[in-house]
N, C-alpha and C positions, 0 to 999 in steps of 0.2 A: 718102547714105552714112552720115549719123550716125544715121539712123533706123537704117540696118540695124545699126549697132553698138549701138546704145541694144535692138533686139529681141534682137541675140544676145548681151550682158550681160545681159537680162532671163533668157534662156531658159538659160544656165549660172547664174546664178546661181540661181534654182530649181530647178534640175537638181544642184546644191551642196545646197540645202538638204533636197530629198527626198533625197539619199543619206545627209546627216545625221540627218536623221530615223529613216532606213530604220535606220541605224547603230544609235543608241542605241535604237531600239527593241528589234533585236537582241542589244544588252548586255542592257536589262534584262532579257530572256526570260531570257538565261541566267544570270544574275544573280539572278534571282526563284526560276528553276524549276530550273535548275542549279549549285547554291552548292558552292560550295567545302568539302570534309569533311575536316578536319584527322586527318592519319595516325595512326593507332596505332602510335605507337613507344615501346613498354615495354620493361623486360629482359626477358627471358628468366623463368621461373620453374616451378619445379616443384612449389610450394607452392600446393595446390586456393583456402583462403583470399584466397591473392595473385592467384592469376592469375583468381579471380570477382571480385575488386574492381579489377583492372582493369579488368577488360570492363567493368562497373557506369560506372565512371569513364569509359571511352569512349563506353558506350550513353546517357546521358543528354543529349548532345548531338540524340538524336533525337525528345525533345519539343519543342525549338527546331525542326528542320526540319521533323515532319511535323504539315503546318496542319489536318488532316483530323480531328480530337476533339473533340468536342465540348465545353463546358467541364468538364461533370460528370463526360464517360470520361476527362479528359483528370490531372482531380482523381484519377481512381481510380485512374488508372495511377501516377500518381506518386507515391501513395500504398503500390501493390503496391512503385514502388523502394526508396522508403525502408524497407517491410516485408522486404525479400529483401537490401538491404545490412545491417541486422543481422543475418542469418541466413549471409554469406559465410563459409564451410569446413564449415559443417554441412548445407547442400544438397548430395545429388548432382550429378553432372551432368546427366541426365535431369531431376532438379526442379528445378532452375537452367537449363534450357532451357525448360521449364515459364513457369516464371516472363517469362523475357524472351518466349517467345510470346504467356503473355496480355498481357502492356504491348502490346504490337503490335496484338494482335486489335482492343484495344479501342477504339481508332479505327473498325473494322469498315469498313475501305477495301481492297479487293479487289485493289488495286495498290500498298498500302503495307506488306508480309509480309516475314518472317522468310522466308527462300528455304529451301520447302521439301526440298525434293530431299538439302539439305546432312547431313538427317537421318538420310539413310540409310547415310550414311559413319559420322555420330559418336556411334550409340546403337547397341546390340545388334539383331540383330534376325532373327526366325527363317528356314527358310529354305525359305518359299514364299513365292510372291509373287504380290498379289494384284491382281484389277481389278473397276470397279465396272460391270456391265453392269445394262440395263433390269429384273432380276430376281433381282437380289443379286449376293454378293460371291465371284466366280468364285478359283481355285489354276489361273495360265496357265501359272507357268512355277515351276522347282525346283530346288533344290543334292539328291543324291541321298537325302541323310536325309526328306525330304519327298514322295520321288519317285512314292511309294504313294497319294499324296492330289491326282496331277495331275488337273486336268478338274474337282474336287471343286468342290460350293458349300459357301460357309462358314456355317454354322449360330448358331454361339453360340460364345463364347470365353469359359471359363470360365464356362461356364454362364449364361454376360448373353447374350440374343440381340444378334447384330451388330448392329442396328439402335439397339440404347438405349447401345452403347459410341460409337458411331459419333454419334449426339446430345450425348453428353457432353464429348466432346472438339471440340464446334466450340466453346468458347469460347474455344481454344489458337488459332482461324484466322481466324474474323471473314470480310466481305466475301460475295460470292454464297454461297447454298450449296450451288447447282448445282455450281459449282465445286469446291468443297469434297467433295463426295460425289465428285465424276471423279477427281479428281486427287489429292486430300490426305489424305483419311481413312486411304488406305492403309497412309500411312508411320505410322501411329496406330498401325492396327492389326497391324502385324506388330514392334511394338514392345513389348517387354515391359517393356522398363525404363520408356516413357514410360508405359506404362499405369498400371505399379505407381507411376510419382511420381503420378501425377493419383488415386491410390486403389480404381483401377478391378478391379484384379487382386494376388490374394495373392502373387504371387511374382516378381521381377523377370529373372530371367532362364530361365524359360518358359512358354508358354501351354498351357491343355487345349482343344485344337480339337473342336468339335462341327462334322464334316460329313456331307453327304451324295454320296456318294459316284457314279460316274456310271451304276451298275446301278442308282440310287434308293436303295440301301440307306446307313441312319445308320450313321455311326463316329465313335467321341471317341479321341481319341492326343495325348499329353502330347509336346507339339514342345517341345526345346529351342533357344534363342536360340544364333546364332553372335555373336562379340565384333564389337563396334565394327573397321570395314573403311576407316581413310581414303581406301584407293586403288578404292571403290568404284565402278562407273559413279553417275553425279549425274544420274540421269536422273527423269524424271516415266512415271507408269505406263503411257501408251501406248505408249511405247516399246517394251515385254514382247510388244504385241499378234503385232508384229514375228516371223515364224520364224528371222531373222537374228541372227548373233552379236550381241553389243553392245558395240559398242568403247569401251575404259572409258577409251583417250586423247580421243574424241567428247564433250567432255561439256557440259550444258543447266544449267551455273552463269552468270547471267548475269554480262555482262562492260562494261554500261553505262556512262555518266558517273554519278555519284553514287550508284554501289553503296555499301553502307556495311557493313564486315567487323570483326568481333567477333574479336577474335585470339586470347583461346583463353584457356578453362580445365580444365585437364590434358592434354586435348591441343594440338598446334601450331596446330590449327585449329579454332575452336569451333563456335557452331553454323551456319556458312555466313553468307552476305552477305545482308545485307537488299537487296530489289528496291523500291530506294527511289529512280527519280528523283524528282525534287523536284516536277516536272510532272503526277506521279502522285499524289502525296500532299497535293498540294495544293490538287484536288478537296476538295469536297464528299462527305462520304463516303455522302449518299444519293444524287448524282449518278453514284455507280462502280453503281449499282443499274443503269443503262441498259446497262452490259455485257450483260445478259441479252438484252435484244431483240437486241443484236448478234449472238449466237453458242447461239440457242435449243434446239441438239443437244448442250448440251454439257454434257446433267446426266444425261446416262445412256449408256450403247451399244444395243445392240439384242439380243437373243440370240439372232438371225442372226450377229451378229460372233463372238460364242461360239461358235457351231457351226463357224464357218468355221475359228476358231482352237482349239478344243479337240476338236473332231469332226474334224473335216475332214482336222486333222492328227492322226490318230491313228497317226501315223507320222511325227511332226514335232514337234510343240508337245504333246508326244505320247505319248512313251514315252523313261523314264527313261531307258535304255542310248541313244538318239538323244540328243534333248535336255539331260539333265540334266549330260549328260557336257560341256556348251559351259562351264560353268562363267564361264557372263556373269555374275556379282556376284565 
């Protein structure tokens, strides 16, 4: 009888300690990979000056979390803050989102970014919209001022072929560039106030599109930018592939533990949440390299996908008085 109480004291009481183990190992995951991010509770403010040095004043909390820098990007970033906090009220806001995207890049961790999508609410930006297939930079979908240019491949913006804009601005994103060329370059490029902060283009609020058009024939047309849309859909550009509306209450802002949100300067809302859990940034930032083998389709489409969605629906995705009229942005 005491034997059998002495085995089952043995076997609870081990059974106590792997649960406590299991416990604190638990804390610490989240504890290590999900810290705690102290609110941004400012006034209110309508002063450009004040409300970038808040943000500044909140964003620097995220060279303490994100462990992904190396020492020397990590010098330079810090370097860019202190370069961009004396410059607070003489930055726009487009070169003040400049600024806070390269400090981001420069980690070049593919899971520690400025959330793009946010861009597309809080900069101008014209009004075609673009995607990046196996053979350039396709016009899928349109606000009617554009509507002339659907189907189009994009040539040159301002006279830079797309390609050598679309280079210059992966310092703003860092991480794959597969990536980078699917999803992100877009919001670049149909931004004119980002381009004109990064120097890329003479004029901020519109582009001179060079395309070609889908009888083959070139055309250049001076597109002007629509104003900054907070109530934009937050979406990433597959979504466009879609012939369906786009419900701009559906939106793809992540809503994770340890989002980190930048509360705003001139608008309520600045430039969107960094997709920062802590889990994520605290890779090795040549170990977020292995993304690639994960998901090796996913640096271009096909242009089969193109046909499907700008041919196909030449009655859909398609033509202005159809399409352009949903007025999804």
């Amino acid at each position: 009888m005491k034997r059998a109480h002495r085995i089952g004291a043995w076997l609870g009481g081990s059974l106590l300690a792997l649960l406590l183990t299991c416990a604190l190992v638990v804390f610490a995951f989240l504890h290590i990979f999900y810290p705690h991010v102290r609110p941004a509770n400012y006034p209110p403010t309508h002063n450009l000056a004040t409300a970038q040095r808040q943000d500044l004043d909140y964003f620097k909390q995220y060279f303490t979390l994100n462990r992904s820098y190396t020492p020397s990007a990590r010098a330079q970033a810090e370097r860019l803050f202190r370069d961009t906090y004396a410059k607070v009220g003489a930055l726009s806001p487009a070169a003040f989102s400049l600024s806070i995207l390269r400090m981001v890049a420069l980690a070049d961790n593919g899971h520690s970014q400025v959330y793009k999508g946010s861009l597309s609410s809080t900069n101008n930006r014209i009004p075609c919209r673009l995607y990046h297939f196996a053979d350039g930079y396709y016009i899928i979908r349109t606000r009617p001022a554009c509507a002339a240019l659907l189907g189009a491949k994009l040539i040159a913006v301002d006279a830079q072929p797309v390609d050598e804009l679309v280079d210059r601005m992966f310092e703003y994103s860092g991480g794959p560039r597969n990536h980078y060329d699917q999803y992100v370059s877009v919001f670049f490029l149909e931004s004119p106030a980002l381009l004109h902060a990064a120097g890329l283009v003479a004029q901020a609020d519109q582009l001179t599109l060079q395309v070609q058009l889908r009888d083959g024939s070139l055309q250049e047309v001076a597109m002007h930018a629509d104003p900054p849309n907070p109530d934009a859909p937050d979406v990433y550009s597959d979504a466009y592939l879609s012939p369906q509306h786009i419900d701009p209450t559906r939106l793809s802002n992540p809503k994770a533990i340890g989002n980190f949100v930048l509360r705003g300067s001139v608008r309520p809302v600045f430039t969107g949440g960094f997709a920062h859990t802590v889990a994520q940034v605290s890779a090795s930032s040549k170990d977020v390299e292995s993304c690639r083998a994960a998901c090796p389709g996913a640096s271009s489409g096909t242009r089969s996908r193109a046909a499907a969605q700008v041919a196909a629906n030449s009655a859909g995705v398609r033509s202005s008085s159809a399409e352009c009229g949903r007025w999804w942005l």
